[in-house]
SEBATOR-286197 format. One record per residue: x, y, z of N, C-alpha, C in turn; residue in three letters; residue number from 0. Coordinates in nm, 4 decimals. Example, Ala and Ser with C-alpha at 12.3 -4.5 7.8 and 13.67 -1.06 7.14 Angstrom:
# SEBATOR-286197
       n_xx       n_yy       n_zz      ca_xx      ca_yy      ca_zz       c_xx       c_yy       c_zz   residu   num
     1.3190    -0.5690     0.7800     1.2300    -0.4500     0.7800     1.3200    -0.3300     0.7800      Ala     0
     1.2850    -0.2250     0.7080     1.3670    -0.1060     0.7140     1.2900     0.0030     0.7870      Ser     1
This chain:
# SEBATOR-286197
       n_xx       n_yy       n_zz      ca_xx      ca_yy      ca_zz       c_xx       c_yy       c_zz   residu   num
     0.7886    -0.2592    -0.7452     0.9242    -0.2126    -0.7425     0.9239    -0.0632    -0.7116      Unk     0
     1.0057    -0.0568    -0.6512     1.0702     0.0780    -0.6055     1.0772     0.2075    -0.6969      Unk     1
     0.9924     0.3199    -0.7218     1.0283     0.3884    -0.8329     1.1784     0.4741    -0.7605      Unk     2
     1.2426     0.5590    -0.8584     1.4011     0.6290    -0.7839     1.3358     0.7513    -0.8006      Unk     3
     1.3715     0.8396    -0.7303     1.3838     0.9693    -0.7323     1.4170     1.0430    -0.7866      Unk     4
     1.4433     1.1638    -0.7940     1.5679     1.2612    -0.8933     1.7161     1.2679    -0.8176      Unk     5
     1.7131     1.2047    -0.7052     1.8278     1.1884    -0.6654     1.8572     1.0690    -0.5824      Unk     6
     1.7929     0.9853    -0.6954     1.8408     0.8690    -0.6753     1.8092     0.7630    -0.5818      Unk     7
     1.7009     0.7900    -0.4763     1.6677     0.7209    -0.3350     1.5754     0.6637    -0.4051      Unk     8
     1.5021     0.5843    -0.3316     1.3901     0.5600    -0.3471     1.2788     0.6258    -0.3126      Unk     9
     1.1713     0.5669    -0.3482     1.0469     0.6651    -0.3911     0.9566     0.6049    -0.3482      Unk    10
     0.8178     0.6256    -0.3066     0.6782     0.5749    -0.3336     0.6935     0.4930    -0.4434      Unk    11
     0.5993     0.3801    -0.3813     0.5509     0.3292    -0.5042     0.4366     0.3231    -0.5570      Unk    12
     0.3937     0.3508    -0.4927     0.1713     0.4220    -0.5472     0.1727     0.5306    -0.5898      Unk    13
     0.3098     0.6448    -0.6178     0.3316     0.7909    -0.6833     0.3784     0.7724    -0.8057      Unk    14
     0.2964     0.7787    -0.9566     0.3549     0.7686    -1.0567     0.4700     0.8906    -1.0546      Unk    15
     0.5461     0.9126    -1.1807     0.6253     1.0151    -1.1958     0.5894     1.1746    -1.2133      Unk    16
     0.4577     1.1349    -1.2377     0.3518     1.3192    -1.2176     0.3362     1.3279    -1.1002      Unk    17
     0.3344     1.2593    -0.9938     0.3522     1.2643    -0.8208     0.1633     1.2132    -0.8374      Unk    18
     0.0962     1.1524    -0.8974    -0.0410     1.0951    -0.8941    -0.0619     0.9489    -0.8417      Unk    19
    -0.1361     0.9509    -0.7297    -0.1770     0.7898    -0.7068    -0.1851     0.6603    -0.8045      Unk    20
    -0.1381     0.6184    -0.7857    -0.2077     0.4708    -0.8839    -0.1396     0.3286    -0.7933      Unk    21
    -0.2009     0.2097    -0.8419    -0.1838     0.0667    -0.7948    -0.0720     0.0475    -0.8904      Unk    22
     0.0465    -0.0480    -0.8397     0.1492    -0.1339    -0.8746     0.1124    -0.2261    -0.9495      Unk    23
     0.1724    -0.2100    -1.0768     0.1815    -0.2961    -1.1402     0.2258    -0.4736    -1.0795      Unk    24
     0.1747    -0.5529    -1.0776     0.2372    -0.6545    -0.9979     0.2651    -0.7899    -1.0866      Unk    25
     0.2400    -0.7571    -1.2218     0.1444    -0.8437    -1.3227     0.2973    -0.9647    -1.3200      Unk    26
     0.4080    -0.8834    -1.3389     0.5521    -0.9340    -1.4047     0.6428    -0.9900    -1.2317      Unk    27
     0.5952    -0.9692    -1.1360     0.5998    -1.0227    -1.0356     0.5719    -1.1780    -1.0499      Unk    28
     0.7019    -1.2827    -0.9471     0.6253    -1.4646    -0.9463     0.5498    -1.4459    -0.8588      Unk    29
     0.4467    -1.5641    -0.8266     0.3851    -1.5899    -0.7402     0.4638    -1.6506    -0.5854      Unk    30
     0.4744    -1.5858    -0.5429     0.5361    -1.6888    -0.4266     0.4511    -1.6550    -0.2429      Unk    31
     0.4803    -1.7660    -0.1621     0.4470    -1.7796    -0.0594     0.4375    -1.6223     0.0219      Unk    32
     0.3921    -1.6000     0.0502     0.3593    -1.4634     0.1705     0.2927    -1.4659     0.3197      Unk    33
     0.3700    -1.4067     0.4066     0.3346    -1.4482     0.4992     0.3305    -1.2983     0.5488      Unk    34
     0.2347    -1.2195     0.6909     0.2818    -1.1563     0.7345     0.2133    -1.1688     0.8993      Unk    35
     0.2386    -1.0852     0.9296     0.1786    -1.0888     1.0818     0.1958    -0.9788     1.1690      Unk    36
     0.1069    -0.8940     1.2130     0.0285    -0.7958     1.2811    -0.0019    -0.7892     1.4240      Unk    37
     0.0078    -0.6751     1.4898    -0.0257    -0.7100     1.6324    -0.0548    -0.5565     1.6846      Unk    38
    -0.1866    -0.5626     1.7873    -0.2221    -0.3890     1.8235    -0.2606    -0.4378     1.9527      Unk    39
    -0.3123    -0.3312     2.0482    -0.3630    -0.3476     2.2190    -0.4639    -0.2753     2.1981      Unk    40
    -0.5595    -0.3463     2.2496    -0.6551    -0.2800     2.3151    -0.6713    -0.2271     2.4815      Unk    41
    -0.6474    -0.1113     2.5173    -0.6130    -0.1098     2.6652    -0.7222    -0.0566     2.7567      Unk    42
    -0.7621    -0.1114     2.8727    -0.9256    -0.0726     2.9609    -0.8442    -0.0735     3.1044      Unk    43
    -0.9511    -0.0756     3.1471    -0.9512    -0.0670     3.2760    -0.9534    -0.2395     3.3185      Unk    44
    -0.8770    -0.2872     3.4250    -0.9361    -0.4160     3.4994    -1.0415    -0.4977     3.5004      Unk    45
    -1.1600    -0.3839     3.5342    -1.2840    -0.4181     3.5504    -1.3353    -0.4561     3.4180      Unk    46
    -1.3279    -0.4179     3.3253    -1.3874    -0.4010     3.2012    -1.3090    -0.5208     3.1575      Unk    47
    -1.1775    -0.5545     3.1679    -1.1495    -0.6878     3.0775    -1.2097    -0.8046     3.1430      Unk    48
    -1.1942    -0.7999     3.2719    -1.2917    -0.9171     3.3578    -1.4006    -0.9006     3.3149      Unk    49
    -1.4797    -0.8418     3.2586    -1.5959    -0.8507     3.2333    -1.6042    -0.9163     3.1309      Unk    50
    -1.5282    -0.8883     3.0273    -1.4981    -0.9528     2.8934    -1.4574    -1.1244     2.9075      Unk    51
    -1.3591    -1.1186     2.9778    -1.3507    -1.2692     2.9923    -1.4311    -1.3597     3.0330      Unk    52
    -1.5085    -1.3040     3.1283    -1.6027    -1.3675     3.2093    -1.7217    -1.4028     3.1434      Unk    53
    -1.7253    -1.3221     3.0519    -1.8557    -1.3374     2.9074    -2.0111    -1.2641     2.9313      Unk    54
    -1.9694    -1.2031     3.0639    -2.0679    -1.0992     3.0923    -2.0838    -0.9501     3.0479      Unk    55
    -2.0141    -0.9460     2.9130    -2.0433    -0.7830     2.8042    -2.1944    -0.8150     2.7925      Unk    56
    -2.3018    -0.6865     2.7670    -2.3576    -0.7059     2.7430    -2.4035    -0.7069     2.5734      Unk    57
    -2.3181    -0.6624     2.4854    -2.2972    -0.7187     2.3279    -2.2973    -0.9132     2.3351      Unk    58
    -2.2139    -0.9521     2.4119    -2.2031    -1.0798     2.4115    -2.0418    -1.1045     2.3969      Unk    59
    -2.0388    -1.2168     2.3113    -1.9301    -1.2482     2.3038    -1.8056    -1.1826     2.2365      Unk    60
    -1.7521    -1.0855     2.3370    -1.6568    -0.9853     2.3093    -1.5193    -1.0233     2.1912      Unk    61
    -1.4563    -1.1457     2.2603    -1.3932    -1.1853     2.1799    -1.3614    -1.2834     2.0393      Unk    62
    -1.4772    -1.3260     2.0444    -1.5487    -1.4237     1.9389    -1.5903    -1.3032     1.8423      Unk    63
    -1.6502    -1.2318     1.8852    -1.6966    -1.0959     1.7565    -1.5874    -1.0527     1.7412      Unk    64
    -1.5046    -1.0354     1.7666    -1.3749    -0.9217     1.7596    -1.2865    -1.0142     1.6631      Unk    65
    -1.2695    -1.1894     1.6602    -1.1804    -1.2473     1.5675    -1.2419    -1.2672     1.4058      Unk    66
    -1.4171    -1.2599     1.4432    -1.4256    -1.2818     1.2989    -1.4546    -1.1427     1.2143      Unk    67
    -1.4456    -1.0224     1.2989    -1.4716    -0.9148     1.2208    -1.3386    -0.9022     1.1605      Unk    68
    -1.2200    -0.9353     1.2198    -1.0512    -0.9225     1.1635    -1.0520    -0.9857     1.0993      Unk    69
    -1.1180    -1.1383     1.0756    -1.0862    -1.2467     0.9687    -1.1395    -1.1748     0.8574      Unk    70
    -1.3080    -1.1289     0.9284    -1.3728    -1.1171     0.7315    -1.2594    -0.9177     0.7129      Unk    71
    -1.2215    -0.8436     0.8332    -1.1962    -0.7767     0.7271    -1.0623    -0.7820     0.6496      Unk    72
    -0.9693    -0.9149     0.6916    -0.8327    -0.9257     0.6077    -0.9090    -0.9295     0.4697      Unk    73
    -1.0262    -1.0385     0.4625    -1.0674    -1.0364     0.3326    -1.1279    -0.9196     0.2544      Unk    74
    -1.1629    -0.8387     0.3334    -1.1764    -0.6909     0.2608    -1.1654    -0.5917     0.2339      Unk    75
    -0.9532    -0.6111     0.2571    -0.9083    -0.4834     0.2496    -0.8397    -0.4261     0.1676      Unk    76
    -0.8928    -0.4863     0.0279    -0.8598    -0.3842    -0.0827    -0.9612    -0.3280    -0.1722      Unk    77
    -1.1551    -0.3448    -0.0392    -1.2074    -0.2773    -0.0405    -1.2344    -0.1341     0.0606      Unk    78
    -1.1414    -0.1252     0.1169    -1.0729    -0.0138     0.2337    -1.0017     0.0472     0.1842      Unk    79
    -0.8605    -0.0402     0.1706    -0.7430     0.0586     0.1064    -0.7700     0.1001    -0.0366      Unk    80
    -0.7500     0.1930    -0.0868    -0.7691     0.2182    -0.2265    -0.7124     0.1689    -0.3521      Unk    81
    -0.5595     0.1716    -0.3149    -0.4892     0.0950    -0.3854    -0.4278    -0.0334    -0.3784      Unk    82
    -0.4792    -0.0897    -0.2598    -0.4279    -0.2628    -0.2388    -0.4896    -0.3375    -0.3300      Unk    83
    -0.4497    -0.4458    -0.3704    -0.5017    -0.5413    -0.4628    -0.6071    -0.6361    -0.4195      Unk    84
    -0.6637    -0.6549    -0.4919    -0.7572    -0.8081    -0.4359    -0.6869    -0.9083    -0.4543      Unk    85
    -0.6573    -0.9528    -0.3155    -0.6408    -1.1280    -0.3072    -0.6772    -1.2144    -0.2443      Unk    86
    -0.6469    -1.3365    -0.3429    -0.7080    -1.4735    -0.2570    -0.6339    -1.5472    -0.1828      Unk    87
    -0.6627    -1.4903    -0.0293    -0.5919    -1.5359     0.0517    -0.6182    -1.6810     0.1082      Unk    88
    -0.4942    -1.7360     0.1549    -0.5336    -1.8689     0.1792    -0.5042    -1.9129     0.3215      Unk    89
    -0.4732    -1.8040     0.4537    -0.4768    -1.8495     0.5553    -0.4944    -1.7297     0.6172      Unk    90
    -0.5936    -1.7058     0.7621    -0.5786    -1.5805     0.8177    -0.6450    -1.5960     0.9528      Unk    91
    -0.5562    -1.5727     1.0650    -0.5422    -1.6339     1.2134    -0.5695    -1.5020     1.2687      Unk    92
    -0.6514    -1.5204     1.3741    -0.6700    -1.4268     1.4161    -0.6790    -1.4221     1.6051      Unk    93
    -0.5750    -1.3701     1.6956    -0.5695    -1.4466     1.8130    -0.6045    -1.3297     1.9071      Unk    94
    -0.6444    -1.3146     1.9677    -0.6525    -1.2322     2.0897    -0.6442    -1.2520     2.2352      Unk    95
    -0.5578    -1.1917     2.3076    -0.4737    -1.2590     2.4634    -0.5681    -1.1555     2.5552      Unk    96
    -0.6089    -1.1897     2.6794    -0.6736    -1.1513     2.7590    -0.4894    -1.0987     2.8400      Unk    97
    -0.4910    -0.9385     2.8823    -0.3247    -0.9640     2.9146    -0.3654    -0.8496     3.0671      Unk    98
    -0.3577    -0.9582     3.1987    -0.4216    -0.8655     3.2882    -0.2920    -0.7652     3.3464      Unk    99
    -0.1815    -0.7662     3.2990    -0.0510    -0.6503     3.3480    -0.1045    -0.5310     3.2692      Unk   100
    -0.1643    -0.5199     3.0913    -0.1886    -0.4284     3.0483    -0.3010    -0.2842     3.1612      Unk   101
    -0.3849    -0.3349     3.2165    -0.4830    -0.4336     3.1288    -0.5306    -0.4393     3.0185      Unk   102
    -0.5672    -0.5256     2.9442    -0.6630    -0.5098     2.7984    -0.6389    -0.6622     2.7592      Unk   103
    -0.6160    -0.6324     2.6156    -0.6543    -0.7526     2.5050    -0.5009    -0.7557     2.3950      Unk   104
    -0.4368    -0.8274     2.3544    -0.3015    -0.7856     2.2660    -0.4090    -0.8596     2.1769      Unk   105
    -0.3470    -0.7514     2.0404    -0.4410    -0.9074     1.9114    -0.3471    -0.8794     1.8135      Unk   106
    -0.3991    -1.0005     1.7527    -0.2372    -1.0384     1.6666    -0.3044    -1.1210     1.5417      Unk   107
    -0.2605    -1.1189     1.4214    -0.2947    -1.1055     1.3037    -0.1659    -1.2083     1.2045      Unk   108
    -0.2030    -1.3328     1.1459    -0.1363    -1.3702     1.0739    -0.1949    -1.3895     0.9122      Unk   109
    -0.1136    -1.4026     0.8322    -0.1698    -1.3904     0.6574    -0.1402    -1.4287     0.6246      Unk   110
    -0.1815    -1.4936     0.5260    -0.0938    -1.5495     0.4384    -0.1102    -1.6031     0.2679      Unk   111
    -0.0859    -1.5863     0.2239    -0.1420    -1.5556     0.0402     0.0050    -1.6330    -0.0730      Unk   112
    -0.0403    -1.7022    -0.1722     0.0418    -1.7497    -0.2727     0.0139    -1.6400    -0.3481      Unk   113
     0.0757    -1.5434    -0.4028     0.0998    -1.4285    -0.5165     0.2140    -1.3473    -0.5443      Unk   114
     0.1407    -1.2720    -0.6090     0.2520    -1.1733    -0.6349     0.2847    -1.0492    -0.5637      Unk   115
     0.2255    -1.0377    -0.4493     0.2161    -0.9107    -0.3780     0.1761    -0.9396    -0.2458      Unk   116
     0.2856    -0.8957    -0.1202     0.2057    -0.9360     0.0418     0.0986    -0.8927     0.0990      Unk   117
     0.1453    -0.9604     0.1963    -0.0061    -0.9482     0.2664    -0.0504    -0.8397     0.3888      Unk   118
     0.1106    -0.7483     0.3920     0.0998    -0.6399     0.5539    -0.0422    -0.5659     0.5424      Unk   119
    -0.1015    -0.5121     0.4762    -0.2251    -0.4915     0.4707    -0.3303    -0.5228     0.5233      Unk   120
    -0.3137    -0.6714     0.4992    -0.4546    -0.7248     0.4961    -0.4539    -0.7954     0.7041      Unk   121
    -0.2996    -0.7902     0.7286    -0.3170    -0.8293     0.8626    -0.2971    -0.7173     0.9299      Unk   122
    -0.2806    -0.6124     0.9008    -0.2474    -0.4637     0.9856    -0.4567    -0.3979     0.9869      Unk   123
    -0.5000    -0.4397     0.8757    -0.6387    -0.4537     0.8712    -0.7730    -0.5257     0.9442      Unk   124
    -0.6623    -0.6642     0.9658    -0.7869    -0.7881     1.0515    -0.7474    -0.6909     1.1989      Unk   125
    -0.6447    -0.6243     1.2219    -0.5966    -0.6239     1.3678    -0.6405    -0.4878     1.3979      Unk   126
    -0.6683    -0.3761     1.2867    -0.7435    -0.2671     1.3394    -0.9160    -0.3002     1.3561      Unk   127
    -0.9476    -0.3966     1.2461    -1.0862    -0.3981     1.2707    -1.0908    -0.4444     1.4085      Unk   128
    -1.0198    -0.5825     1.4447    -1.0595    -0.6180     1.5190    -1.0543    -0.5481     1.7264      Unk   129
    -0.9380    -0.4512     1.6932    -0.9389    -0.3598     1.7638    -1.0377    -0.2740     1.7694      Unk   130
    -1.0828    -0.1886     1.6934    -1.2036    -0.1726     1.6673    -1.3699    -0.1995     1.6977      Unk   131
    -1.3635    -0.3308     1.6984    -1.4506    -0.4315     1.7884    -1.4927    -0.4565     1.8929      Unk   132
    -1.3551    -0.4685     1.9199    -1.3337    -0.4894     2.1261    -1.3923    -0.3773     2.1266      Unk   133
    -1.3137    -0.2277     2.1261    -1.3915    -0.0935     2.1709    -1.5552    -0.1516     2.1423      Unk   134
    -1.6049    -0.1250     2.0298    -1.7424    -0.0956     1.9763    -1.8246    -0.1737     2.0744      Unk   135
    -1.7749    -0.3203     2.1443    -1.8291    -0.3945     2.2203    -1.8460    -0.3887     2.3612      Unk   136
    -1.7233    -0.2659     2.4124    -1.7076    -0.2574     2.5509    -1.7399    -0.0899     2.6246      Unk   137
    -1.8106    -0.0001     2.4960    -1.7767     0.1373     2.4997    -1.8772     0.2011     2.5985      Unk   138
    -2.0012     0.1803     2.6161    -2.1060     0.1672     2.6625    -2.0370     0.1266     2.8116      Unk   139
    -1.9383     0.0581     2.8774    -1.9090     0.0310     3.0092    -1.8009     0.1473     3.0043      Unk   140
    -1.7191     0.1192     2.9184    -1.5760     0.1996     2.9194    -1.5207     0.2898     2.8213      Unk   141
    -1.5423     0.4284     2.7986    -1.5419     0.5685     2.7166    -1.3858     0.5432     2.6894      Unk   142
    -1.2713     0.5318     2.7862    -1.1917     0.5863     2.7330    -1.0880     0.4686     2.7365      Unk   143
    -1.1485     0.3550     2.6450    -1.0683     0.2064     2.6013    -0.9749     0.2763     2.4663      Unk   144
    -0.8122     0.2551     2.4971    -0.7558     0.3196     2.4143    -0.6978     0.1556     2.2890      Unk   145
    -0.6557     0.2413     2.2052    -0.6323     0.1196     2.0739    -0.4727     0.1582     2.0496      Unk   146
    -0.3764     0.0847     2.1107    -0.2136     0.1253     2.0856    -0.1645    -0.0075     1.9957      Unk   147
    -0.0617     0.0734     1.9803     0.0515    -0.0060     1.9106     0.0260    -0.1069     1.7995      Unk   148
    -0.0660    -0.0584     1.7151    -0.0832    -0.1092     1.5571     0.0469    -0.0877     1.4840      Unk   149
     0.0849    -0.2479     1.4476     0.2649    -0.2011     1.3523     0.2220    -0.3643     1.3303      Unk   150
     0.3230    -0.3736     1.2317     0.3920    -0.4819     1.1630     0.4826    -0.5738     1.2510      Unk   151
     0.4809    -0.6650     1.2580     0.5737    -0.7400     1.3608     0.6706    -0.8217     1.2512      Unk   152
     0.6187    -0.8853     1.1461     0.6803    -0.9639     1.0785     0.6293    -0.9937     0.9736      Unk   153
     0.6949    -0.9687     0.8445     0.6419    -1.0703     0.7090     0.8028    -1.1206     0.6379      Unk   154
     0.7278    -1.2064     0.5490     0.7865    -1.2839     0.4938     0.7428    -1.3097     0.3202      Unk   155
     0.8869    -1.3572     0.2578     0.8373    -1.3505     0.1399     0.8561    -1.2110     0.0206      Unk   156
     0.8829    -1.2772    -0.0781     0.9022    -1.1551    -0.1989     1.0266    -1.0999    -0.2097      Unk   157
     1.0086    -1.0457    -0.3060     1.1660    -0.9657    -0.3089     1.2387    -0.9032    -0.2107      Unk   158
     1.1681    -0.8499    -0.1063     1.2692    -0.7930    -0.0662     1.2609    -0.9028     0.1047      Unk   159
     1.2487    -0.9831     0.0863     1.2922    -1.0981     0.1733     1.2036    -1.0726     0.3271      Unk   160
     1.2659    -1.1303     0.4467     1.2504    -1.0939     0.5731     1.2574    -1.0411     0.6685      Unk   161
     1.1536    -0.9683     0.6691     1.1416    -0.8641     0.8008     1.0920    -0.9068     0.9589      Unk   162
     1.1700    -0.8831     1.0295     1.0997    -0.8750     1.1788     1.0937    -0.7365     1.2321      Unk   163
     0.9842    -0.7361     1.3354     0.9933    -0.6112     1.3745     1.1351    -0.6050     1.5250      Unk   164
């Protein structure tokens, strides 16, 4: 929940009232369905995504490494973030589009968790690692592979209901 301000707005909620970090209480929170979903670009040159598709990187399989480093890191990102919670998540999709108008890669991130607290984290997380990836896999051909448009597209669930981007 929302702490208020001294004038009344809302506030941080990881800022106790001494203005000090801490994790949300979530304890008095129901459990309910959570959904969210994530999406970033990876952007290259032509040459370099054909290469990728074609399965001739020399790392290997560019995009196969790139979905399960996002899967395992949804699962480990409230050993990243400092104050996110550990949860046991129970679904986490991880898609990546070969998109030759960019050129590059769009990747996109779904979550999804029964608790008390969502999941934008943990898919804004699978979708940087896995951004992340692509580069680490293609850098050696291509120096200046840029990583855009990491945001939230959509969650679902919890108090404060449904968001699209």
């Amino acid at each position: 929940m929302a702490r208020k301000s001294s004038e009344d707005k809302p506030a941080l909620t990881h800022i106790d009232a001494k203005g000090e970090a801490r994790m949300v209480d979530v304890s008095a929170k129901p459990a309910t369905e959570r959904i969210a979903v994530a999406e970033g670009r990876v952007v290259m040159s032509r040459a370099t995504l054909d290469l990728i598709v074609s399965g001739n990187a020399k790392k290997g399989d560019v995009l196969g490494t790139a979905r399960v480093a996002g899967i395992m890191a949804a699962k480990r990102t409230s050993d990243l973030i400092p104050l996110c919670h550990p949860l046991a998540l129970s679904k986490v999709t991880l898609d990546i589009a070969p998109d030759k108008k960019l050129p590059g890669c769009v990747v996109s991130a779904t979550v999804k968790v029964t608790g008390p607290t969502g999941v934008e984290m943990e898919a804004l997380t699978a979708v940087s690692v896995a951004c992340l990836t692509i580069y680490d896999m293609i850098k050696a051909v291509e120096r200046g592979v840029r990583i855009e448009g990491i945001h939230l597209v959509e969650k679902k669930g919890g108090k404060s209901g449904h968001y699209r981007a």
